[in-house]
C-alpha positions, 0 to 999 in steps of 0.5 A: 222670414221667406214664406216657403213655396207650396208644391201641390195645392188642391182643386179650386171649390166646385164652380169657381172655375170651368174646366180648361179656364184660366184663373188668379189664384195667389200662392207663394213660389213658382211651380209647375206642377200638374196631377193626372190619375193614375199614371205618371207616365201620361202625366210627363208626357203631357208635360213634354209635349203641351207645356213648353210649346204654351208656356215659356216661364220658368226654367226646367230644372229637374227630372220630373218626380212624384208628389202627393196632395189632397182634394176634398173633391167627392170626399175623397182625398186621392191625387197624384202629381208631377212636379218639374220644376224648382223655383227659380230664384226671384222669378215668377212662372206657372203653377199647373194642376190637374185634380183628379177625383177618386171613384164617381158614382155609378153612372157619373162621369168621372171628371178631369180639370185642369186649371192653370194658376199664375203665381203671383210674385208678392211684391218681393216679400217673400225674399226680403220685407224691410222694417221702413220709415216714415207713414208708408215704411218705405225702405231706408237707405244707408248713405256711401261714405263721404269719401266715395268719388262718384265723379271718377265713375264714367255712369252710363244708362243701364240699358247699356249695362250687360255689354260694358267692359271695365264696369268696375270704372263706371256706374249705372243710372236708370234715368231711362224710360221705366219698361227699360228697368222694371225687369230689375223689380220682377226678378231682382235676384236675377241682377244681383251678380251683374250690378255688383260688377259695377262702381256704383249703382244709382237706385231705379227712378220709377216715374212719379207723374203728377197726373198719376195717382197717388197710390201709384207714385207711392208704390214707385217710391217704395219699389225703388227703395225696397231694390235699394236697400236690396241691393245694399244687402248684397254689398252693392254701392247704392246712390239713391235717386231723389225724385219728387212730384207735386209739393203734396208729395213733399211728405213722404217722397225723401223718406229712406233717403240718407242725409249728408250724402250722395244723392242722384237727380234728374232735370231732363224735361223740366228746364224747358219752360219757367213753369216746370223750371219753378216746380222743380226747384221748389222740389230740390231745394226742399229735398237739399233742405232735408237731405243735405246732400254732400256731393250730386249726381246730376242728369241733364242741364243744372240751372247755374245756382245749383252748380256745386258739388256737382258731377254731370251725367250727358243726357244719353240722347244729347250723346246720340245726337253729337255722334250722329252729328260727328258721323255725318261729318257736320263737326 
């Protein structure tokens, strides 16, 4: 069950943090909340005029209302608040608190902090945790029916998906650099509507180099598909992207993949040199071995024993190249 998001959390221990400093401190949900003693008045007002003009996340939602929480600062239990905003679905935005103290004693200052605290996003579990499969319960993906046609979408990059027409005719891949779509993981809820506008959605082919670490490339693994089967769960037609590293990941890199059915893949950059050319056939032929896929989405140039069953994607550079050469008049 989603965790519920906290709207007022109590000041920091004496000491973790100076007044005006920044600090992590993980929480659930995206508020905006702050406490200034005794007036709500100057509490809005300092709303109004510091916080657009610093912070940028989070989307105002409401009027500005009251709330209370506790401080065990000075024994004292006494704070007001201001809260302004709600979370916005699958975004992750500030938490503002400004603890106030009850009476100091005589001859003490009383003081005033304000900390800031940036929400964490928990890796999406707070809107969906998937049981999973394999060592590391990676995400399972159920496979489309085999009568689904991939090859009668026009597939285009998703970096070109807000300005397409006719998007029911085509389908998204991500076989783009990964800045292009990591936006889809920060706030997955904010794609749900458009992807479902799509054909078919490939899942998002977070990069698995094989000079990064391990830990790295599983957590890619799981990321595309925890938004797979998320997208699933909103009825989106999914085709899972099959991606591999070197042969260690041979282990865990197909799991959540559905077997006789239709997968995407990608061979730009591994075509250029019989180095790279073997490894990456030493990785399909592994994942046609325990996937058995009945038709292929295929991004880049497909060495001819491959060449069944296959529908082609261009590569989006060679498109840029061909209009370039069609413009200057050379075809």
């Amino acid at each position: 069950m989603p965790r519920q998001p906290a709207r007022l959390k109590s000041a920091p221990p004496e000491g973790t943090a100076a007044p005006g400093r920044f600090f992590m401190r993980p929480a659930v949900g995206v508020r905006g909340s702050f406490a200034v003693r005794g007036s709500w008045i100057a509490g809005i007002v300092f709303y109004l005029l510091f916080f657009p003009a610093r912070f940028k996340s989070g989307r105002p939602h409401h009027i500005p209302y009251p709330v209370t929480g506790t401080t065990r600062a000075h024994g004292g239990p006494k704070i007001l608040g201001i809260s302004c905003f709600d979370p916005p679905p699958g975004a992750a935005g500030v938490y503002i608190s400004a603890p106030v103290w009850p009476e100091a004693p005589e001859g003490r200052k009383k003081p005033v902090r304000l900390y800031f605290c940036f929400m964490l996003n928990f890796e999406n579990l707070d809107k969906v945790t998937f049981v999973g499969v394999g060592q590391y319960n990676i995400p399972q993906i159920e496979p489309l029916p085999t009568e689904f046609r991939v090859d009668k979408l026009q597939w285009i990059p998703f970096n070109y998906a807000k300005t397409a027409k006719d998007r029911k005719n085509k389908g998204i891949h991500f076989f783009v650099d990964d800045y292009q779509f990591v936006r889809l993981w920060n706030r997955p809820g904010d794609y749900v509507s458009l992807l479902s506008e799509f054909g078919a959605v490939c899942t998002p082919d977070f990069s698995l180099y094989a000079d990064t670490p391990k830990a790295l490339q599983i957590y890619n693994h799981y990321r595309k598909h925890w938004l797979g089967a998320y997208w699933q769960m909103h009825g989106i037609a999914v085709v899972p992207t099959i991606c591999w590293s070197t042969p260690d990941t041979y282990d865990w890199c197909f799991d959540g993949e559905p077997t006789d059915g239709i997968v995407a893949v990608s061979s730009v950059g591994t075509q250029n040199n019989t180095e790279t050319a073997r490894a990456f056939e030493c990785g399909w032929e592994e994942a046609v071995k325990k996937l058995r896929p009945a038709q292929i989405l295929w991004y880049g140039r497909c060495p001819e024993k491959y060449d069944w069953n296959v529908t082609k994607i261009k590569p989006h550079y060679d498109e840029i190249v061909e209009r370039r050469t069609v413009k200057s008049g050379i075809i």
